[in-house]
C-alpha positions in Angstrom: 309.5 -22.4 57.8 308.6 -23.2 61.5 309.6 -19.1 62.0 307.3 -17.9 59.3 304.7 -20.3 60.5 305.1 -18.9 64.3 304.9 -15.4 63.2 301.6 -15.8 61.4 300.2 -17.8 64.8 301.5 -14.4 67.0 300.3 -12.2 64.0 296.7 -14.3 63.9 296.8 -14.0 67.8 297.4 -10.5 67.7 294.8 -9.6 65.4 292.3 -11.3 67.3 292.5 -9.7 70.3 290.6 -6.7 68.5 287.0 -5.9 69.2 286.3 -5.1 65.6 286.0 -7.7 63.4 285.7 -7.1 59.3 282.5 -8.1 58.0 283.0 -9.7 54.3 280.5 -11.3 51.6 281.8 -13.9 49.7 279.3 -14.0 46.7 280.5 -15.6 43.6 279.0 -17.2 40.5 280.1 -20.4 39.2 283.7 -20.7 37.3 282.8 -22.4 34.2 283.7 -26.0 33.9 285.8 -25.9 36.6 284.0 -24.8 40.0 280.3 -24.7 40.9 279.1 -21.2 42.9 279.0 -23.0 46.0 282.6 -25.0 45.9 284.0 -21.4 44.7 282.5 -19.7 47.9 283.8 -22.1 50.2 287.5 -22.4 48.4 287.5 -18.3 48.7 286.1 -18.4 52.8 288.7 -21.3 53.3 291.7 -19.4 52.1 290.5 -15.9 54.5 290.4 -18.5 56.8 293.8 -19.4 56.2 295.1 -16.0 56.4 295.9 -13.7 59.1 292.5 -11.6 58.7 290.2 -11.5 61.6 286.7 -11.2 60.0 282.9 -12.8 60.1 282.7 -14.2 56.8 279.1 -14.8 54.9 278.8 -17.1 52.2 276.3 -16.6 49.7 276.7 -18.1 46.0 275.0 -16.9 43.1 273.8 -17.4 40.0 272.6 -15.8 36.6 270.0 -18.2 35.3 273.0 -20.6 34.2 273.5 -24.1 35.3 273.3 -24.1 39.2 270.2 -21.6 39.2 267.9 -23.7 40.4 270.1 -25.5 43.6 270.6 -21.8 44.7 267.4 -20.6 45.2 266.6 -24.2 46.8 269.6 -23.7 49.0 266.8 -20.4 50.1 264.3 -22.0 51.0 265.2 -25.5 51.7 263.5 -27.4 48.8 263.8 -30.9 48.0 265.9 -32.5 45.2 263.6 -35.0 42.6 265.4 -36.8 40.2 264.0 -37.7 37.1 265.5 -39.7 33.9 264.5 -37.9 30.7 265.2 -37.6 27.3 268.5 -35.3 26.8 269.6 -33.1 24.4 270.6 -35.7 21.6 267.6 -38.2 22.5 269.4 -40.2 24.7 268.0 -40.9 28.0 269.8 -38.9 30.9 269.1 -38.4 35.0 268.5 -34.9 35.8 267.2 -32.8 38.8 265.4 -30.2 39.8 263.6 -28.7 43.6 260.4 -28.5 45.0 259.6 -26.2 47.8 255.8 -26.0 48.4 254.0 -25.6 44.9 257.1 -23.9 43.5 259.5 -25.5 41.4 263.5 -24.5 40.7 264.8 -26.4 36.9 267.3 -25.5 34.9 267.2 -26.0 31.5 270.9 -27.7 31.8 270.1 -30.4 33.9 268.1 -32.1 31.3 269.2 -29.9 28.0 272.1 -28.6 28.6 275.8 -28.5 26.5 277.2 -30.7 29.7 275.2 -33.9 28.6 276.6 -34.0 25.7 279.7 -35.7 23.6 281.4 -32.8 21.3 280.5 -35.1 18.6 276.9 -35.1 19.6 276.8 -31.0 20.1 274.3 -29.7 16.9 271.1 -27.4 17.0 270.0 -28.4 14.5 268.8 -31.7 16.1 269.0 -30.9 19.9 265.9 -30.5 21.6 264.4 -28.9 24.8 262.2 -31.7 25.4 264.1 -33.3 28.7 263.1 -29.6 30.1 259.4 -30.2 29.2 259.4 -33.8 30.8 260.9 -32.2 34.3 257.8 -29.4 34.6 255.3 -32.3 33.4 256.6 -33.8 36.6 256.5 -30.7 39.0 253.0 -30.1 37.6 252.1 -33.3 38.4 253.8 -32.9 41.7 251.1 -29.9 42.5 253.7 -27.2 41.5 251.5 -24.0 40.8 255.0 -21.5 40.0 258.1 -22.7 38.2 261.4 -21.1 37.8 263.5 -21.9 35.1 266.5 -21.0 34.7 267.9 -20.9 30.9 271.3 -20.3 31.0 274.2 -23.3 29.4 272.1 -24.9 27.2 272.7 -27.2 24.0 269.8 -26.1 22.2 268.3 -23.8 19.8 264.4 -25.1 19.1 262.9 -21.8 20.2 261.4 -24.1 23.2 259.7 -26.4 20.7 261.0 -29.5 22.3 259.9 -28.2 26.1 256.3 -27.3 24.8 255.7 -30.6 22.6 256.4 -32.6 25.8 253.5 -30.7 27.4 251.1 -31.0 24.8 251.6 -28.6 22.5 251.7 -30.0 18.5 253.8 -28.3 16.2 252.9 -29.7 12.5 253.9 -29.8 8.9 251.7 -29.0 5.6 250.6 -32.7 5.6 249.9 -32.4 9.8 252.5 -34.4 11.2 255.1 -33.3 13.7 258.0 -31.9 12.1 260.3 -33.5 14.7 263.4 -32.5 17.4 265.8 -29.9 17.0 265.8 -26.2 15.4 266.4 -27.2 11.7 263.0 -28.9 11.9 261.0 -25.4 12.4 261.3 -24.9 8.9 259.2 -27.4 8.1 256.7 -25.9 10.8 253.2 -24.4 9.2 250.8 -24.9 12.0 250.4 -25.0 15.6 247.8 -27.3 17.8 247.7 -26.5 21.8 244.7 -28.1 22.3 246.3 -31.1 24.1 248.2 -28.5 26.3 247.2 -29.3 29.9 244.3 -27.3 30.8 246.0 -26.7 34.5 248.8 -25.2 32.8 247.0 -22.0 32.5 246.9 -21.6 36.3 250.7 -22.1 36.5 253.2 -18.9 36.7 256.3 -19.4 35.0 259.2 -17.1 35.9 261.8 -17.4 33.0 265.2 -16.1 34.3 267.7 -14.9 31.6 271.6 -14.3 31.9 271.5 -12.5 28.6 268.9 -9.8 27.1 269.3 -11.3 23.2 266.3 -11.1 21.2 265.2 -14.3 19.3 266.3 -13.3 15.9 268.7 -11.3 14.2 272.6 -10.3 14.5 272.5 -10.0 18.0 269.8 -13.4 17.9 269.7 -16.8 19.4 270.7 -18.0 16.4 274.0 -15.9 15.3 275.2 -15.3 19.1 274.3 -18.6 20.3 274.5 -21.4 18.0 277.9 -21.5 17.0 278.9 -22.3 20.8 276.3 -24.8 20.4 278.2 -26.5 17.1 276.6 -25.2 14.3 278.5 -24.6 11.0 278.1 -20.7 9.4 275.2 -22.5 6.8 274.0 -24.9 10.3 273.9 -20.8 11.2 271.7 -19.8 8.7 269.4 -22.2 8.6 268.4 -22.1 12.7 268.0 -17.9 11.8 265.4 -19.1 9.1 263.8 -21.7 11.3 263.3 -19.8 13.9 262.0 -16.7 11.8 259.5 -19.0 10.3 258.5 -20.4 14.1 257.8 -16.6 15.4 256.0 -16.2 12.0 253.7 -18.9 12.7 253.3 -18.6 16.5 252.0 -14.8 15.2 249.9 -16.3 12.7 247.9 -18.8 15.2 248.0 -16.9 18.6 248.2 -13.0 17.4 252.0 -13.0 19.6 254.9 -11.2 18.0 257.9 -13.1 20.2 260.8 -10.9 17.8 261.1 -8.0 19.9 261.6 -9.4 23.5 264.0 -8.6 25.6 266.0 -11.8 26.7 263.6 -14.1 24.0 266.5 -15.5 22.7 268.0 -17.0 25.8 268.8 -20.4 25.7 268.4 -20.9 22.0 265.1 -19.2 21.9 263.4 -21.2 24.9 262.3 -18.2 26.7 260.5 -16.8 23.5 258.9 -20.1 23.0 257.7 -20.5 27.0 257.0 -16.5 27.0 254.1 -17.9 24.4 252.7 -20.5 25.3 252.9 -20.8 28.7 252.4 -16.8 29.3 256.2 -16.8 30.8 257.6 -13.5 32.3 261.0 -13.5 31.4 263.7 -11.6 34.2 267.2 -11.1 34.0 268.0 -14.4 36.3 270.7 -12.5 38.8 268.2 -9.9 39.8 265.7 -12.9 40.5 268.1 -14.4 42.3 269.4 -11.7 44.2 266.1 -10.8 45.0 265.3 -14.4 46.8 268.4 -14.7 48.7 268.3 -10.9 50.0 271.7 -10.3 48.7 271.6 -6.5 48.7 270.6 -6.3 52.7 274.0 -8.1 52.8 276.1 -6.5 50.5 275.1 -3.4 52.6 275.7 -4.6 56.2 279.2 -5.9 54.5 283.1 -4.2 54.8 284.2 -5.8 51.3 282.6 -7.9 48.7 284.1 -10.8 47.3 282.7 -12.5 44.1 283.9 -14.0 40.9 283.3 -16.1 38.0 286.0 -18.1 35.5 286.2 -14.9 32.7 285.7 -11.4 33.2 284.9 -9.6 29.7 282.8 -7.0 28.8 279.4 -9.6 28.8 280.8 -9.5 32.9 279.0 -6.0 33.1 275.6 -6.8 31.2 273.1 -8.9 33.4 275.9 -11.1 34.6 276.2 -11.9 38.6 279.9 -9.9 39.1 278.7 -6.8 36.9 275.5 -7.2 39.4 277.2 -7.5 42.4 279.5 -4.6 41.7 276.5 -2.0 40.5 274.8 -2.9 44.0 278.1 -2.7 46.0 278.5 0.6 44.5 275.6 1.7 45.8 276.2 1.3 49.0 280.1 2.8 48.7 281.6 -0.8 49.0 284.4 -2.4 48.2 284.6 -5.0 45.3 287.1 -8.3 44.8 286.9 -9.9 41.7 288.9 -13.2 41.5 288.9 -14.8 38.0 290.5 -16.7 35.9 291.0 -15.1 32.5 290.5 -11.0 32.6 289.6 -9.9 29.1 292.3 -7.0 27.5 291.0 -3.5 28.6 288.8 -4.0 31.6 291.2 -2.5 34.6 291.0 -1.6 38.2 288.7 1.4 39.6 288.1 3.0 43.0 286.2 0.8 44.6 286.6 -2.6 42.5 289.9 -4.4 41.8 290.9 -8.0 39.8 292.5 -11.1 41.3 293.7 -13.3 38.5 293.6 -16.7 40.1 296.4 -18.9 38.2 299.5 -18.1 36.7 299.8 -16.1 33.7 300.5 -18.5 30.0 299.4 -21.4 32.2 297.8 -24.6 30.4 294.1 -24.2 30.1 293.4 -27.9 31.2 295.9 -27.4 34.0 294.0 -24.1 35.4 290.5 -26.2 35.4 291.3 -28.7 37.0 293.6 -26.7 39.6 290.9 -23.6 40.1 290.1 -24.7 43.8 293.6 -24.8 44.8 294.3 -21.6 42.7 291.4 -19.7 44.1 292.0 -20.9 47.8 295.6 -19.8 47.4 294.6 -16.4 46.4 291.8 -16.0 49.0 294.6 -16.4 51.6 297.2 -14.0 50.0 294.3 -11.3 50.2 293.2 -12.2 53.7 296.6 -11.5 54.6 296.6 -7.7 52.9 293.6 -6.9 54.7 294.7 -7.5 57.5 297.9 -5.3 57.1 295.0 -2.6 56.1 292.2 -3.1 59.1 
């Protein structure tokens, strides 16, 4: 051991006598359940570190609109955290945060509505509402916040927004004019729409809704059938939330003249983005370019020798609006190399020129096991590379 170890101090030495060093981004996205975008980056820097590589490494984590949205564009422009208790997903009351930076507010939708604040027990659409989410921009209006960004991604819900927009004054009623109540199952009941108690200052506010999918509100390919089923709901739990939420567009077309059906991305987080898109004149962008666009990540994908990123599962969704299929299309563009470290790599999706897969943890490995031992994994496989590249540079 104390041989290997002096070779890779000589080796290490050696290497960094050179007046080159390799330039590498290390721009991941979250791994799911196990690793936020930011403990990822530094477990991947860490383990270069590790290795034999001489390089100047740049850390930069991303996000697609999903849960952690919001902390990186703070991390950008050095907002403040406010912490808030609200009402969560299942009516309980829960603490969640968002930033301020100026008059601009960062919120996910997760912190207050998301699948994370919740039991399994508790998980249904039909009854999980958006409202939390409302009562955290009540607060950045209140604050003085003139632009919010919300990012939708990871949520619990599938109430079309309803939840969000009832908690800032918008009434959605019955045939005998009552509030039909929380959750998506309740739009059936929906015939009418009152915004008159919507905050008049709202109209001066720009909302920037950023997506990490391109799903329309209804349909096969709808916030109901794609989504709800993560969420908990039964095949019938299904078709009902399809029903309630054609009834909700059908209404929302019959008081403000707005067909929400056909948007792009109007069925993110169980239709929330439709709803805000609405009523709160939302514009609705695909979250990674968004975020890309704040933290400059193509001026440093292009002053970069090799790309690092990842996420926990690599599939064929990895390649349409989310933060790896991103990162690669830009790299490309540039003629850079691309490192994916993951955990799981769907069947079919394979090597090319300039992009190649690290699987992180063994292969038939215990899902529990490779949660809870991602950081170790993914440092361990950081290093192994760092010590290939520098057999190549």
């Amino acid at each position: 051991m104390g041989q290997i170890t002096n070779t890779r101090v000589k080796r290490a030495e050696a290497l960094r006598s050179k007046k080159n060093k390799l330039n590498i981004l290390v721009c991941p996205d979250s791994f799911k359940g196990s690793l936020s975008a930011e403990k990822a980056a530094c477990c991947i820097k860490e383990g270069l570190e590790r290795s034999m590589l001489l390089a100047d490494i740049k850390i930069l984590p991303l996000a697609d609109g999903g849960a952690g949205t919001s902390r990186i564009l703070a991390g950008a422009c050095g907002a403040k955290e406010i912490s808030k208790i609200v009402t969560g997903p299942g009516g309980k009351k829960v603490r969640a945060g968002y930033f301020i930076s100026g008059e601009t507010a960062f919120i996910d939708l997760a912190a207050a509505s998301g699948l994370a604040g919740l039991d399994k027990k508790d998980m249904n659409p039909l009854k999980t509402s958006t409202g939390g989410t409302g009562e955290l921009i009540k607060d950045a209006l209140r604050r003085g916040c003139a632009e919010v960004f919300a990012g939708l991604g990871d949520s619990a819900t599938v109430d079309g927004g309803a939840g969000l927009l009832s908690a800032l004054g918008v009434e959605f009623l019955d045939r005998h004019g009552n509030d039909v109540g929380d959750g998506g199952g309740a739009l059936k009941k929906l015939k009418k729409i009152d915004v008159s108690r919507l905050s008049k200052n709202i109209r001066d506010v720009k909302f920037t809704v950023l997506a990490d999918v391109t799903n329309p509100l209804l349909g096969p390919r709808g916030a109901a059938a794609v989504f709800a089923p993560q969420k908990g709901a039964s095949a019938h739990g299904v078709l009902v939330l399809e029903e309630a939420l054609s009834n909700y567009a059908a209404v929302i077309k019959q008081d403000t003249g707005k067909d929400i059906t056909r948007l792009s991305g109007g069925g993110a987080a169980g239709g929330a983005a439709a709803g805000m898109a609405a009523f709160l004149k939302a514009e609705i962008k695909p979250g990674i370019e968004a975020v890309s666009e704040y933290v400059k990540l193509e001026e440093y994908i292009s002053s970069s020798d090799v790309v690092i990123t990842g996420e926990g599962r690599v599939d064929k969704q990895t390649f349409s609006g989310k933060t790896v299929g991103y990162v690669a299309r830009t790299a490309a563009k540039y003629g850079k190399t691309v490192v994916v470290f993951t955990g799981k790599i769907q069947e079919g999706i394979t090597d090319s020129k300039n992009m190649c897969f690290i699987k992180i943890t063994p292969f038939h490995m215990e899902k529990e096991k490779a949660i809870k031992e991602a950081g170790s994994f993914l440092t361990r496989s950081a290093r192994k590379l760092g010590d290939l590249l520098s057999e190549k540079f």
